[in-house]
C-alpha positions in Angstrom: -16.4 0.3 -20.1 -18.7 -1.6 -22.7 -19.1 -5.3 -22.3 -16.8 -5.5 -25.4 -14.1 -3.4 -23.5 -14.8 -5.7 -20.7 -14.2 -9.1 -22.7 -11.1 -8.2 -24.8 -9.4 -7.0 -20.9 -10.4 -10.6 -19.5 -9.6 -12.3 -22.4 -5.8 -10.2 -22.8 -5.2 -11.8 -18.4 -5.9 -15.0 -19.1 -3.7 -15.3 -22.4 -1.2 -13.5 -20.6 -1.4 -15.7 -17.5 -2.1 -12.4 -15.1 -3.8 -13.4 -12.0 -6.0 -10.3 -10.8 -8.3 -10.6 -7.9 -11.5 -8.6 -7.9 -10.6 -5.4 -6.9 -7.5 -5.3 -8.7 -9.2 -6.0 -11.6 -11.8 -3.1 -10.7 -8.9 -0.8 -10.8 -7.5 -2.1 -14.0 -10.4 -1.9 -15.5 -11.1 1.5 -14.6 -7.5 2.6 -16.0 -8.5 1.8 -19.4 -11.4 3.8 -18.7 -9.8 7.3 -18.1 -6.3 6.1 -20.0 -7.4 3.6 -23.1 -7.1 0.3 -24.3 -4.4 -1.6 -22.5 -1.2 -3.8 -24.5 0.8 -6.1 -22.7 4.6 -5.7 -22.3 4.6 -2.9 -24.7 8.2 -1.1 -24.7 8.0 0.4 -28.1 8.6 4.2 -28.8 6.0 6.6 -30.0 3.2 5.8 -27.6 0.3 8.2 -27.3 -2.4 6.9 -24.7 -3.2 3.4 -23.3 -2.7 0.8 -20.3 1.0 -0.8 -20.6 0.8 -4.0 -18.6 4.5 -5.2 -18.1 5.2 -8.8 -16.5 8.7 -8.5 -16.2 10.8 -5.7 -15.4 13.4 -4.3 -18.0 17.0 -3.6 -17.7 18.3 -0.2 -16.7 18.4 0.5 -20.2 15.6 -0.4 -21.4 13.2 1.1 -18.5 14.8 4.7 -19.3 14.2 4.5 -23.0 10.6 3.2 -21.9 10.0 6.0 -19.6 11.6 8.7 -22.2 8.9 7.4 -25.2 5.7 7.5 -22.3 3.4 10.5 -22.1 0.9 11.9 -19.8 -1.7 10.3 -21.9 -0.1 6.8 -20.6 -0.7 4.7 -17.4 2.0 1.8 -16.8 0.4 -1.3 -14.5 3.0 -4.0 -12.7 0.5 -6.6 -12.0 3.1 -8.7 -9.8 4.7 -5.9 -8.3 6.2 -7.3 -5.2 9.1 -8.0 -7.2 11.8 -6.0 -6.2 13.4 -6.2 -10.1 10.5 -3.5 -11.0 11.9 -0.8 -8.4 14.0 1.1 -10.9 11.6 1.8 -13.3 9.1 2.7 -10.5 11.8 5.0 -9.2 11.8 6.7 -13.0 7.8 6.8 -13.1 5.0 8.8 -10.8 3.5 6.4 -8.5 -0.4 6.4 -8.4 -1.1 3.8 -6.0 -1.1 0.0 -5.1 -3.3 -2.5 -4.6 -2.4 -5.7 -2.1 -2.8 -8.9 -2.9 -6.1 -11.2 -3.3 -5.1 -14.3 -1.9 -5.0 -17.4 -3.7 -7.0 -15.8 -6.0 -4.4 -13.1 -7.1 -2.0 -13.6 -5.0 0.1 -10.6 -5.9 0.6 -6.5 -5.4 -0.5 -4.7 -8.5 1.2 -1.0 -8.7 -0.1 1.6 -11.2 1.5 4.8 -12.3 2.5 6.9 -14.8 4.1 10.0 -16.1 2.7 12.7 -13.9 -1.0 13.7 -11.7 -1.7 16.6 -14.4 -4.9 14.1 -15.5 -6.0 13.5 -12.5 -6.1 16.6 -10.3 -7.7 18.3 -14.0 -10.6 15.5 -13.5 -10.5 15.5 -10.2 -12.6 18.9 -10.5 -15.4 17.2 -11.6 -15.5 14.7 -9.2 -19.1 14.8 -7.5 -18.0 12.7 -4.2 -17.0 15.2 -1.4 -14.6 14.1 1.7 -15.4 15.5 5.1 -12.7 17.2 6.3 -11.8 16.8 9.9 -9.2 17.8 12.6 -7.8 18.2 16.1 -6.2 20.4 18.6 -5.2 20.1 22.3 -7.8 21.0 24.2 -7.1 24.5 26.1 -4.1 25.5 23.2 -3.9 28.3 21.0 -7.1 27.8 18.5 -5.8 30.1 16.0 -4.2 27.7 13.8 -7.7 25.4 13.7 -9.2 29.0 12.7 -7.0 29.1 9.6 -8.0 25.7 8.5 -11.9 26.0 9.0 -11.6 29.5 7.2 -9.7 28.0 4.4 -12.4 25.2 4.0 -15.5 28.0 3.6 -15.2 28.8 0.0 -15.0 24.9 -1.1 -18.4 23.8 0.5 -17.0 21.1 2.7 -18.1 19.6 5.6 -15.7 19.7 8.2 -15.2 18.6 11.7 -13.0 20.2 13.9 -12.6 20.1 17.5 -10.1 20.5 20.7 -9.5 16.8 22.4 -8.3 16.1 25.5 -4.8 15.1 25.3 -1.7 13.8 27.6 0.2 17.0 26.5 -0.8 20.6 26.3 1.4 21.4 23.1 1.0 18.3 21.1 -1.1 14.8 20.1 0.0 11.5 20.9 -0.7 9.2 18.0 -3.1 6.7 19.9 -5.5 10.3 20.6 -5.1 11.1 16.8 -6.3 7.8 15.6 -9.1 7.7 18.7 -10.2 10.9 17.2 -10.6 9.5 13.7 -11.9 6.3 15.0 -15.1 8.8 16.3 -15.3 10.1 13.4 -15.5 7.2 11.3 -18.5 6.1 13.6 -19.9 9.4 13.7 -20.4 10.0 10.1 -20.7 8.6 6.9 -18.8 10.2 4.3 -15.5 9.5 3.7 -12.7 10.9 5.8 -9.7 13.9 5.1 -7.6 14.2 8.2 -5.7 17.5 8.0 -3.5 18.4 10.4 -4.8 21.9 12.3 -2.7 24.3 11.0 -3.0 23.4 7.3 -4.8 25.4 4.9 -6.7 24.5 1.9 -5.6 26.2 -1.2 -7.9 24.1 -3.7 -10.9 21.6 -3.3 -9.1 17.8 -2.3 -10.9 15.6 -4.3 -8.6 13.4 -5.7 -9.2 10.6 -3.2 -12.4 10.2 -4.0 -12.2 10.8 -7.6 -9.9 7.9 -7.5 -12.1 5.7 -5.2 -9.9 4.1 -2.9 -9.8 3.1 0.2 -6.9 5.1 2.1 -4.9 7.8 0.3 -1.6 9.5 2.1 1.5 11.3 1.5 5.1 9.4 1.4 7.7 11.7 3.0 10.6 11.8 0.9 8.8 9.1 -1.3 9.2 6.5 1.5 8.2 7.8 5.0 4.2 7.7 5.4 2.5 10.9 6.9 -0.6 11.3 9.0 -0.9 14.6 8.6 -2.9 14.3 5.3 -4.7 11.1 6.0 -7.6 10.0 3.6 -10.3 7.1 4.4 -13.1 5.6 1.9 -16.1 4.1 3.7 -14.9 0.8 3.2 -14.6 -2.2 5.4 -10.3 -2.1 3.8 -10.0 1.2 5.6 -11.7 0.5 8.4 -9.2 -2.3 9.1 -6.4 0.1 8.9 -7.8 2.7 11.3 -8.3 -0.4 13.7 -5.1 -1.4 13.0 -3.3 1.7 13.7 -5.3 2.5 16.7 -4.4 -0.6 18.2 -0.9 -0.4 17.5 -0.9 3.1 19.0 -2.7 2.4 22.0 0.4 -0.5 22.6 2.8 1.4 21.8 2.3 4.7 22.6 5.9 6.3 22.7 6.4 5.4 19.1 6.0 8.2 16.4 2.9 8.1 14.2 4.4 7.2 11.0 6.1 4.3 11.9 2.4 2.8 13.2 0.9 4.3 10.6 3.2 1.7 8.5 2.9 -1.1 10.1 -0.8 -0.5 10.3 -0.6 -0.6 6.4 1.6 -3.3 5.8 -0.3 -5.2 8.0 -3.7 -4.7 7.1 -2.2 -4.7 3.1 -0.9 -8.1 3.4 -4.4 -9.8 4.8 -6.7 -7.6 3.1 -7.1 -5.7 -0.2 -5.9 -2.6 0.7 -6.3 -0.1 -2.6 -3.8 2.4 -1.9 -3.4 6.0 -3.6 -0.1 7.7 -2.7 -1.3 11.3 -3.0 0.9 13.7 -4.7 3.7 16.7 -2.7 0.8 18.8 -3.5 -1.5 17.6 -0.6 1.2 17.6 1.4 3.0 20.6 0.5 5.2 22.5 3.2 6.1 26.4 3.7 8.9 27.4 1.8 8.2 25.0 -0.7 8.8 25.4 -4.4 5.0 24.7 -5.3 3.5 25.9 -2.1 1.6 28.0 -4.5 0.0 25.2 -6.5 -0.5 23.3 -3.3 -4.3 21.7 -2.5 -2.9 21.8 1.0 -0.4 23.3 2.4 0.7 22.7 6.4 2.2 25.2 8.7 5.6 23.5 8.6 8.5 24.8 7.5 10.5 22.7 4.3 13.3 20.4 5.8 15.6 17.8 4.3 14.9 16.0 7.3 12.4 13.5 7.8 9.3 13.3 10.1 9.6 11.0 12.4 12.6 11.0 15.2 13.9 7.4 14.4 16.5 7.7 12.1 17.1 3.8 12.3 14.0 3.2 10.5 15.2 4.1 6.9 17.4 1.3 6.7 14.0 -1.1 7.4 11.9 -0.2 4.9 13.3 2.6 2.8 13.7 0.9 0.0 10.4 -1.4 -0.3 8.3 1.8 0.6 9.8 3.9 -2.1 8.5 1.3 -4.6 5.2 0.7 -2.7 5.6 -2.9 -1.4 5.6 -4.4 1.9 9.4 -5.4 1.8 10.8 -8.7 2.9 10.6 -7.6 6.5 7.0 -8.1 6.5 5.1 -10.3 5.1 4.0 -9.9 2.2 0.7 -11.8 2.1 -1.4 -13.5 5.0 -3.6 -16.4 4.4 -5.8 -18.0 7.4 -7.6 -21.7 7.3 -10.6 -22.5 8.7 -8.2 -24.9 11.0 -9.0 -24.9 15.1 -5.3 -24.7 15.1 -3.1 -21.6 16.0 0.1 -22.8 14.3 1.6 -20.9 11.9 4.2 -21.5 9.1 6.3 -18.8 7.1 7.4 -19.8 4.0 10.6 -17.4 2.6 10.7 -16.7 -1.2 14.8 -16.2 -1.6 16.6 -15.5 -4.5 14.2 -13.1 -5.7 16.3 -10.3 -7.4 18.4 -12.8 -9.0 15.6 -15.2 -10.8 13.6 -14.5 -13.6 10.3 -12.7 -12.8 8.0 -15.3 -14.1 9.4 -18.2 -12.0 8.9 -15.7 -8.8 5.1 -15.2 -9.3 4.8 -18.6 -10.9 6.0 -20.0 -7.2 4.2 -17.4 -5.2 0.9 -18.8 -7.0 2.2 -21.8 -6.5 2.1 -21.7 -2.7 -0.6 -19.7 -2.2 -2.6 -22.4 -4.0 -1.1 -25.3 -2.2 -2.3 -23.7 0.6 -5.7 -22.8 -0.1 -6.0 -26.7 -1.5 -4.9 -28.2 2.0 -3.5 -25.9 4.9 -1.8 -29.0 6.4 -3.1 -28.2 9.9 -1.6 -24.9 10.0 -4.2 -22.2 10.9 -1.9 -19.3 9.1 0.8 -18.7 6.7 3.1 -16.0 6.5 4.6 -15.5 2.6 8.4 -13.1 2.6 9.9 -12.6 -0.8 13.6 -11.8 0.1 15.6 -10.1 -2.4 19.1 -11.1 -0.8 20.5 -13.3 2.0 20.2 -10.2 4.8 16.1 -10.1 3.4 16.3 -13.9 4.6 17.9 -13.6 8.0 15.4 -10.9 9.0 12.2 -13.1 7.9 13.9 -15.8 10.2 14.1 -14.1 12.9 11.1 -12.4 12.7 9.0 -16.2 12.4 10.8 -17.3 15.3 9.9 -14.5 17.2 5.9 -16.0 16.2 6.9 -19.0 16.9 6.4 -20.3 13.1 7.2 -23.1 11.4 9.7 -21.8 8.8 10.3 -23.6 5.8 12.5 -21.6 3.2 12.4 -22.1 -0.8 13.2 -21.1 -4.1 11.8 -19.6 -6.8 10.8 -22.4 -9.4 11.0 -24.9 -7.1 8.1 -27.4 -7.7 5.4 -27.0 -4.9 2.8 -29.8 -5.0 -1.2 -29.1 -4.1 0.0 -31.7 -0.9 2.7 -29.5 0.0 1.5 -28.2 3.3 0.3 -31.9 4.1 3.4 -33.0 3.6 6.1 -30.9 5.5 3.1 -31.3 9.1 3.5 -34.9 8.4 7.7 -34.9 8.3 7.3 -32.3 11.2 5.1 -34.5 13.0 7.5 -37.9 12.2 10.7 -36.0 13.4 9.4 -35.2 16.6 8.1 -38.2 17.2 11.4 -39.7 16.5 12.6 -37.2 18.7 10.8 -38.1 21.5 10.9 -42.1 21.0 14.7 -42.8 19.6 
């Protein structure tokens, strides 16, 4: 973009009272680039091209007439995105990708998307960046499969890596030896990363993740269940918090299924770091038997099911919902913020009321806290921030502080938080139990 670009897109946040952290802003900015100049809560017919920046969502009516009048020449961006009031007209558009939230800074998700990846995989082509490609296979199995993906990989001119591991289990790999594998590789070179399962083949060149340039990219199962067997990293210090994460996770817990770590290790690292996150498309993750199995970049030696990955059917009802409109959900936090405090004491502070309050109040009280906090932690070395859309959403947050062992301190949107507000609630903590104590 030219300086001027660059002005007019500062200048059209701060009128518009959008918060945008740095590399939020970095994407945005490189939206108009490929897409054109952005408007702001545009919903009129007859668009062509641009960046529509919408800060509240609209009613069912209104998001399908705005989807019917977009084109392919059009991105939409939902700068405050946790909002569960946007997750209709997400569910009517192609989601691109989210980026987690900045802190006090912009302390908010920002989702992109659009009409469809036809611009993208067509630039994509151009792209100069190349992914290593690597893999694993048990150690003493049938090597054909890993054959078929090394062959497949010849006529691209990619750099692969792909070797047999020692594993716990002659016919299969444990997650916590998947992600030690990638962890080796991450240390071993220093391009960025494309896990493919062995048995895949490559039908075209992948370089949409690092055309896009960002730091993980990965395949949502039915649109809400995430995938490791196309897994992309960028070399940055965002992505190599994730692997870490999810290794971790997996070497604690090692009889749980890939993609439910491979969740957690997201939401996790999403809500303390800035986690830009592309949600590749069905075709790098495209099944046998599929309809576009043909079209596919890659295409794994599964066969197509209406069933889902992993073995745990419980785990829909936990996350289903927020994953299909890339957030966290109220079951996790949403955002993390430490202090420079000595000590360990945390507080979660629950959003409620969400779905049924106006959108502006919500982010108005999420910057709100988030600066409070940043002003004066009031002792408390961490805070924990849940957006609940209903009364269940609140319960769950509950329970899940108190299994921390959090202070937990529940408001609502609007709800007037002063810069002393983390001051004051140690200090009435600190009063009743000293009451408590002395009667």
């Amino acid at each position: 973009m030219t300086d001027e670009t660059h002005e007019n897109l500062d200048q059209l946040l701060q009128s518009s009272g959008v918060r945008l952290g740095p590399p939020q802003r970095d994407r945005l900015g490189w939206l108009v680039e490929q897409y054109g100049a952005p408007t702001l809560d545009d919903l009129s017919e007859g668009r062509r091209n641009g960046v529509i920046i919408l800060r509240e969502p609209p009613s069912g009516a209104a998001a399908e007439l705005f989807y019917r009048s977009l084109t392919p020449g059009c991105a939409v961006v939902i700068p405050r995105s946790e909002n569960p009031g946007f997750d209709f007209l997400k569910s009517k558009l192609t989601e691109f990708g989210t980026v987690g939230p900045c802190g006090a800074d912009g302390p908010h998700e920002m989702w992109w998307g659009g009409i469809g990846w036809s611009k993208f995989l067509t630039a994509a082509n151009t792209s100069t960046g190349r992914p290593r490609i690597v893999s694993c296979y048990p150690r003493g199995a049938d090597a054909t499969a890993a054959f078929a993906l090394r062959h497949s990989l010849e006529r691209f001119d990619l750099a692969c890596h792909i070797e047999p591991i020692e594993t716990q289990f002659a016919d299969r790999i444990l997650c916590f030896e998947k992600a030690e594998f990638m962890m080796r590789m991450w240390n071993k070179y220093r391009e960025p990363l494309l896990f493919v399962e062995a048995g895949a083949v490559l039908r075209e060149a992948p370089l949409l993740p690092t055309f896009l340039g960002c730091d993980v990219a990965l395949h949502k199962w039915n649109r809400w269940e995430m995938s490791a067997r196309t897994l992309y990293l960028g070399r940055t210090k965002a992505a190599e918090t994730l692997l870490r994460t999810w290794l971790q996770l997996a070497a604690s817990y090692p009889a749980i299924w890939e993609g439910y770590l491979l969740d957690q290790a997201w939401s996790l690292t999403s809500s303390q770091l800035t986690l830009d996150t592309v949600w590749l498309p069905r075709s790098y993750h495209s099944l046998k038997g599929d309809l576009g199995a043909m079209r596919a970049t890659i295409l794994h030696d599964q066969q197509t099911t209406t069933l889902d990955l992993g073995p745990d059917p419980g785990f829909g009802g936990i996350a289903r919902a927020a994953r299909r409109a890339g957030r966290t959900g109220s079951r996790d936090a949403f955002m993390v913020m430490t202090s420079k405090t000595a000590t360990g004491d945390g507080i979660a502070v629950i959003l409620r009321d969400v779905s049924a309050s106006d959108a502006g109040a919500v982010a108005a009280t999420v910057e709100a806290v988030t600066g409070a906090y940043a002003a004066d932690c009031g002792g408390y070395g961490r805070l924990e921030l849940s957006l609940c859309a209903w009364q269940g959403d609140v319960g769950a947050a509950r329970e899940a502080a108190a299994l921390a062992r959090y202070r937990i301190l529940e408001i609502a949107p609007g709800q007037r938080i002063a810069n002393d507000f983390f001051a004051t609630h140690a200090s009435d903590q600190a009063a009743m139990t000293a009451r408590h104590l002395f009667p």
